[in-house]
N, C-alpha and C positions, 0 to 999 in steps of 0.2 A: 483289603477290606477296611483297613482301619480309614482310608484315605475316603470311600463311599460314605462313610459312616460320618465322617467331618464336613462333609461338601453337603450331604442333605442335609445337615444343620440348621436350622432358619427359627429366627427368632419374632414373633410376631408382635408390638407394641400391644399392651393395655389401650382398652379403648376410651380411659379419660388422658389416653397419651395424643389420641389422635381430633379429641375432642375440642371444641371452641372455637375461638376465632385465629387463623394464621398469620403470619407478618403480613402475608399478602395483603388478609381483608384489613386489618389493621389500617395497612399505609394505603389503601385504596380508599378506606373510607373518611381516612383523617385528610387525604390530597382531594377527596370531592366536597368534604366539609372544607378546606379551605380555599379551594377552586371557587366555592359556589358566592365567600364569603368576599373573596379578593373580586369577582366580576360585581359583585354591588359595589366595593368600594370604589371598581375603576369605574363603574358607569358613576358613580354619583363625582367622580373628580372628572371626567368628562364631562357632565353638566354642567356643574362648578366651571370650566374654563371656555364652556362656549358659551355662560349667560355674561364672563367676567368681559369675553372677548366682544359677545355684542355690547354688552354697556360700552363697553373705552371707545368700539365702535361709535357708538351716537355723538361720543364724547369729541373724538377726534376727528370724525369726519362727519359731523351732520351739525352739530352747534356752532363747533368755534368755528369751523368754516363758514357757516349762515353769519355768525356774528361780525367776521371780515367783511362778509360780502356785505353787511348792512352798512357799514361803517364806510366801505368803498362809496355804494350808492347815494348815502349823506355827503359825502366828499366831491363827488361828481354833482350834486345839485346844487351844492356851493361855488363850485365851481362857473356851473350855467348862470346863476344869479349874481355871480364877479363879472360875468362881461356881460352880461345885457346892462348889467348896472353902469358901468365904463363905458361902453358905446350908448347907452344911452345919454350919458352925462356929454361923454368928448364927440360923441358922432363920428370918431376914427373905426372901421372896421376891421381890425387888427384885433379889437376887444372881440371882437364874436369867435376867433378861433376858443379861444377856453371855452367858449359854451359849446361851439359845437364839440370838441372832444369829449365835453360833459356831457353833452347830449347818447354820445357812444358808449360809456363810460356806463351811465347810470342804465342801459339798456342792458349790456352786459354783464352787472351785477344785478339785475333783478330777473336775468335768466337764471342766471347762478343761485336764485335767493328762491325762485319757484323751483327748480332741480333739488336743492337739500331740504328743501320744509315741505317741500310734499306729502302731503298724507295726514296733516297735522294743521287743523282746523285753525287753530288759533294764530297760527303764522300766515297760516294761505288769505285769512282775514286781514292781516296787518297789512301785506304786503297789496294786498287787492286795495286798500285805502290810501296809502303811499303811492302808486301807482295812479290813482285816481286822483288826488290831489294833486301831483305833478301834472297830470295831461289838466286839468285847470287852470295852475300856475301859467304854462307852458301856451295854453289857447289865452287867456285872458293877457298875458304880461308880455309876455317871452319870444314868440312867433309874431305878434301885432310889431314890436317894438325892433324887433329883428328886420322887419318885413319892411317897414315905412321909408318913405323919403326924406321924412324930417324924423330921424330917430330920438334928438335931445328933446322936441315939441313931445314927440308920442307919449315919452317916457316919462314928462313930466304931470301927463293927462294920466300916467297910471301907476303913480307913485306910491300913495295909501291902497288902491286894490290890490296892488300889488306883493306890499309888504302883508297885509293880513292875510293874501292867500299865501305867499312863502311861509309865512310863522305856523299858518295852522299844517303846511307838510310838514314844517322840521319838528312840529310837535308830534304829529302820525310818525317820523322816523323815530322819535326819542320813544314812543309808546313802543315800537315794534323792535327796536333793539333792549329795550327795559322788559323783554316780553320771553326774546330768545337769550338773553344772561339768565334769566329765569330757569330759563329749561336746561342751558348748560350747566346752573348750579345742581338743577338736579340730576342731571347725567352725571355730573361731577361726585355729586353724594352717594349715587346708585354703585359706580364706580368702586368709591372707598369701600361701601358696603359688602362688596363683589370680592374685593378682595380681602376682607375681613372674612367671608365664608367660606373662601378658595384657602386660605392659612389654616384656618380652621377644620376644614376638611382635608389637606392633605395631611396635617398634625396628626390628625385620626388614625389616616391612612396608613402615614410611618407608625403610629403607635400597634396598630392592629398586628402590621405586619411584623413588628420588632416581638409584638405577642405570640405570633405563630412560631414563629423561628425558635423562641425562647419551650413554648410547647413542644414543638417538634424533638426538639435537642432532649428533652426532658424525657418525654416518650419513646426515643430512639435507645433514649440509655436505661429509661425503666426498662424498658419493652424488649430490646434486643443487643446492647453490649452489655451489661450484667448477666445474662443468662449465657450468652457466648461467653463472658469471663472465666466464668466457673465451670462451664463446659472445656474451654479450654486448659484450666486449669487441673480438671479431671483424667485429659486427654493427656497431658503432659506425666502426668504421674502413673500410669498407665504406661506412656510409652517408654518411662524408664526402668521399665519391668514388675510393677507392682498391678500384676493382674487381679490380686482380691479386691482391689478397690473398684466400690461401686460408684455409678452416673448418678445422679440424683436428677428428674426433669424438673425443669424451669422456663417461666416465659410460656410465649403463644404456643399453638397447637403442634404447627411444624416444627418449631425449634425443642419439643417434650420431646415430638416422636423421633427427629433426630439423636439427642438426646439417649434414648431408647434403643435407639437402633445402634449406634458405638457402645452402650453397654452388655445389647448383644453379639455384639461383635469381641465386645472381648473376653465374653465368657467362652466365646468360638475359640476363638485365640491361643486361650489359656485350655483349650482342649488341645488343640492344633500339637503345642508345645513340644509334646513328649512325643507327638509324630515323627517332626518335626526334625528334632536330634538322632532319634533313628537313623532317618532316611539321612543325616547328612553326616553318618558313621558310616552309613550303606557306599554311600558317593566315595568315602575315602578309601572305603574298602575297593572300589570300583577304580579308582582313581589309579591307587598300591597296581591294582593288577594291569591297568594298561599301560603303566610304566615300566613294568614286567617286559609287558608282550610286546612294548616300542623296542626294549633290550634285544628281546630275541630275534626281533625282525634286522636288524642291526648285526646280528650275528650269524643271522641267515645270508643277508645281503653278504657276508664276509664270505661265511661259505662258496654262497653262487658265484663271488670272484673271481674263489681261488680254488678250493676243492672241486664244484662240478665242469669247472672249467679244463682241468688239468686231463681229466679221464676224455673229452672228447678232445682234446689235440693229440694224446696218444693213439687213440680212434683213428684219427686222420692222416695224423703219421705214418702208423702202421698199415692201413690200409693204400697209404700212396706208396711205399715201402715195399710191401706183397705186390703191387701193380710192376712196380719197375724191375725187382729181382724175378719175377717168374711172365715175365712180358711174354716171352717166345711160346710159353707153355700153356697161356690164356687165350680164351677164344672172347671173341669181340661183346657176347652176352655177358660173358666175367667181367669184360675190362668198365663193361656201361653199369654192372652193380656196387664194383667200388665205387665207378665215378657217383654216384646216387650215394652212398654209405660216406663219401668224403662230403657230399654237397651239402648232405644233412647235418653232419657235425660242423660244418661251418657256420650252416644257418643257424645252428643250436647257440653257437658261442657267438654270433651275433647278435641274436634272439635274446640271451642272456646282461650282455652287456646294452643293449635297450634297455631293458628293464631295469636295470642297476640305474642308469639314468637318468629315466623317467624316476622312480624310486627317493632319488637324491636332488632333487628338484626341492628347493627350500630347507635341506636339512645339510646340507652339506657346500662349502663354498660359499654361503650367504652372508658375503661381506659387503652388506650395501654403502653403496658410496657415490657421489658424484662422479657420472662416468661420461666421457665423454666420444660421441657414436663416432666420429672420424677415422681416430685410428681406430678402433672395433671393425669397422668396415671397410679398413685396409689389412689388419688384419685376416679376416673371415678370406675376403677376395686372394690373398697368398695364398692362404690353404687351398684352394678349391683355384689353384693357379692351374695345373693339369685338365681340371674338367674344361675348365673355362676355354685352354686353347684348345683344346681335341673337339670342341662342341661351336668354336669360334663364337661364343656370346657375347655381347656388347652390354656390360653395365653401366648405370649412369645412376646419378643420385641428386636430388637437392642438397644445399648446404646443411649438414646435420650440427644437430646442437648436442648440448648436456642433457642427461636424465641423471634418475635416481636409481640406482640398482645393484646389482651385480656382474660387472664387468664379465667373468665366464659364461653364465646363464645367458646372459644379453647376446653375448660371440655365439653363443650354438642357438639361439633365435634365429641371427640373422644366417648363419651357417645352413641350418633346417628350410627355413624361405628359399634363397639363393638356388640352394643345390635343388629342390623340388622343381622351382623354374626350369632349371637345365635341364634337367631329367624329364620331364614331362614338354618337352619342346616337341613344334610343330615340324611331320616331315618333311625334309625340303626346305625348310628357313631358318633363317639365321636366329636363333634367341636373341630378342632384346628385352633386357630388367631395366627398371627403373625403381629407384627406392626413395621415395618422397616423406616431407614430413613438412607440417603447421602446427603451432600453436593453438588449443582450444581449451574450453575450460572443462570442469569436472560433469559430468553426468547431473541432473538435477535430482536423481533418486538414488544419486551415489551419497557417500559419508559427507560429512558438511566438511571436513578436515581434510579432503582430497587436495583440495590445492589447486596451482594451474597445471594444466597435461600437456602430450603434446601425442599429436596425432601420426601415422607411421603409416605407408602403404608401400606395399611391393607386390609391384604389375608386370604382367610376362607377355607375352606374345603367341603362348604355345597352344596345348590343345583346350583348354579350359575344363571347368568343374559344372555339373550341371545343375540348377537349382534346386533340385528334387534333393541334392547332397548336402548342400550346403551344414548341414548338422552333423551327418554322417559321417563327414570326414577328419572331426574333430574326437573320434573315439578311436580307443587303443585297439589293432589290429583291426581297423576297416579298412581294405581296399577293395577300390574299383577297377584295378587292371588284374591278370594275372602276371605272378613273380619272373614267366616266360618273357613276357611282353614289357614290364617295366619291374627290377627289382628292388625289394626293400621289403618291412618288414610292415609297414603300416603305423608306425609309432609317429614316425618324426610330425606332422600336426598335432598330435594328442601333447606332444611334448612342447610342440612350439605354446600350442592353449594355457598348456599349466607354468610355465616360465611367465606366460603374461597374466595369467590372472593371479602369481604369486606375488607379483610385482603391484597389482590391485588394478592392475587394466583388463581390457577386453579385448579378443581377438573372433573377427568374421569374415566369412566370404562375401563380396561386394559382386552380388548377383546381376549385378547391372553392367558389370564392363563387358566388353567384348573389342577385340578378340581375344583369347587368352584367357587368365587367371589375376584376381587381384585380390591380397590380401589387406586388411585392416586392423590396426593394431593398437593401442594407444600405452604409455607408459607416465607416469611422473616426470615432470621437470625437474629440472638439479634444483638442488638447493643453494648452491651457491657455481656459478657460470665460470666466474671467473677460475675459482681455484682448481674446477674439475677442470680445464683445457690444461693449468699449468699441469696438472698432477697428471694428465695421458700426453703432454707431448714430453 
């Protein structure tokens, strides 16, 4: 009653415990206020670095390049105007190569010089007058002079027009390079500018953010490690047994009602208490008596030994006794009810001594140790030396290793397997056992501390177990044959079970073999290989 009574218990917060704003809405609305605050600052340094990036752009690829290309062009027409000048002077035609290379030269750099000042009026002017001056120069001076039979006569017919149409291009060139320095000084300034607002606005930007940070920290400690401090410093004091002390709530909405909720908890608690030591006087009282009633069973088992054992061999004595002194005087109904009254008391102190067995499974002999299965299963195979030749079985085995266990327990395993092979052999065939074993690791829903295993099978040849059994035959006193037809008492599986699972293995019917019977087994690896082979040979 008193345990009903503690378990509906429930402590329900005040509702200015559950009131206001939570950590949740807290850091939800301070991360979408600084979300919303940090996407303007990245767009605005996003703009900052593609207006920084188109300026340097104009800067690097549209001016100073225009400015080369002008400066090529003025070089190329100087060039045409050195050898017309020289062939026209010496009349050697050797002088016209520099003009014609100038001629290619100055065409090349005024493609270049309409490709970067496109778009931009006052260059596309410049260049359209420079152009047009040169095809001037070019028709008036350059091509006649080029062209003639008497090139020093021609040249000297066009000396003054000549010269005033060349002065007035290289003047159109100096305007149009004086025009694009212009415009690179101001790409050049836009530039500086660019990056005077780009410093400026990331300044901003670290500062903003070095601001949140600094917020954030401040709010995370007003807002929720101070109240957790003291919460947990409540919870500490509390848990070192001072149940009157109260929670006090602090902080956001959840961290009150939490809060709230371990101060109901310990008022629970501190109810609990007196239960509590009850129930664990109750436990020792319980405890007192099953170490009682483990004595007795212990004294009982002594009994079934030796006292109930004693009265049925005198039972069987005596009745094989009366069979042979009064034989002549017995008629063959008599002689088949001793045999019965002798059979039974055998079975009885069979029956007995199973059960002792089963019984002492983990409590008795359980000297585990690094054992090694070789000799264990030259052993076992001696004992069961008579079955094995009257039955002509053939056993065979993999190479066996160390386990972890109990050398005795381990021997009537393999003993229990063995002899059920023989005994349940098929009519007409020879038994053949085989007793296999690998390396595998622990169960994945076994204890983490398992270890490595190693896995055991021993497969027969005989009449086999049918699957509808396969569980059946692991209970004490299940048989499926009768005691006429194969005898025994029904124990030796139930006992093989509890020697493996005492050991922390598993043992099953491997429903799948045929022909025959195959068991599976699994036991602990040795702990240490080496010293269990020296310590069993």
């Amino acid at each position: 009653m008193q345990t009903d009574t503690v378990q509906q218990t429930s402590v329900t917060p005040p509702r200015s415990a559950r009131d206001g704003w939570t950590t949740r809405g807290w850091l939800s609305a301070g991360s979408a206020a600084a979300l919303v605050l940090l996407l303007v600052l990245t767009g605005c340094g996003v703009w900052v670095l593609a207006h920084a990036t188109d300026v340097n752009r104009r800067l690097t690829d549209r001016w100073s390049p225009a400015l080369i290309a002008s400066v090529r062009m003025e070089s190329a027409l100087i060039n045409q105007e050195t050898g017309i000048r020289g062939y026209g002077m010496t009349g050697k035609r050797e002088f016209l190569e520099p003009y014609r290379e100038g001629v290619a030269q100055e065409r090349a750099a005024a493609r270049e010089l309409a490709r970067l000042t496109g778009g931009d009026e006052q260059s596309t002017a410049d260049l359209a007058r420079v152009r047009e001056r040169s095809e001037r120069w070019q028709a008036a001076t350059a091509r006649p002079v080029s062209e003639a039979g008497d090139p020093v006569a021609s040249a000297r017919e066009r000396v003054e027009s000549g010269k005033d149409t060349f002065d007035a291009l290289r003047a159109s060139l100096t305007e149009q390079q004086t025009h694009i320095e212009a415009a690179r000084d101001a790409a050049r300034s836009d530039l500086d500018g660019a990056r005077s607002l780009r410093n400026t606005v990331f300044t901003t930007i670290a500062c903003v953010v070095l601001a949140l940070i600094a917020l954030a920290f401040a709010g995370l400690r007003r807002g929720v490690q101070l109240p957790l401090d003291q919460l947990r410093t409540d919870v500490r004091k509390i848990a070192d047994g001072r149940f009157g002390h109260s929670i006090v709530p602090s902080g956001p909405a959840d961290l009150r009602a939490l809060a709230t909720d371990v101060d109901g908890m310990r008022r629970r608690l501190s109810g609990e208490l007196e239960f509590s030591d009850r129930a664990r006087a109750q436990l020792d009282e319980q405890a007192t008596e099953l170490r009682r009633s483990n004595e007795e069973l212990e004294q009982f088992a002594y009994v079934a030994s030796h006292d109930l054992q004693e009265p049925l061999r005198k039972v069987a004595s005596f009745c094989q006794l009366l069979e042979r002194r009064y034989a002549e005087q017995l008629d063959d109904r008599a002689k088949q009810y001793i045999s019965f009254a002798v059979d039974g008391a055998n079975r009885m102190q069979t029956l007995i001594g199973d059960l002792l067995a089963f019984s002492r499974v983990g409590r008795l002999h359980a000297e585990d140790a690094d054992v090694a299965l070789e000799p264990v299963l030259r052993r076992t195979t001696s004992s069961l030396g008579l079955v094995i030749e009257e039955s002509g079985a053939i056993l065979t085995h993999d190479p066996l290793p160390s386990v972890h266990g109990d050398p005795t327990q381990l021997g009537v395993l393999l003993q229990n397997l063995i002899s059920n092979a023989i005994k349940f052999r098929a009519p007409g065939v020879v038994p053949r056992i085989h007793v296999s074993a690998h390396e595998t690791v622990a169960a994945p829903d076994g204890p983490e501390d398992a270890g490595p295993r190693w896995e055991f099978a021993v497969s027969d040849n005989g009449i086999g177990v049918g699957p509808e059994y396969a569980e059946r035959i692991f209970v004490i006193f299940q048989r499926l044959h009768t005691r006429d037809t194969y005898p025994g008492n029904g124990i030796g599986l139930a006992l093989c079970k509890k020697i493996v699972e005492y050991h922390g293995g598993t043992i099953t019917l491997d429903t799948d073999h045929t022909p025959g019977t195959r068991f599976v087994f699994t036991l602990p690896a040795a702990h240490d290989d080496a010293s269990a082979a020296d310590a069993e040979s």
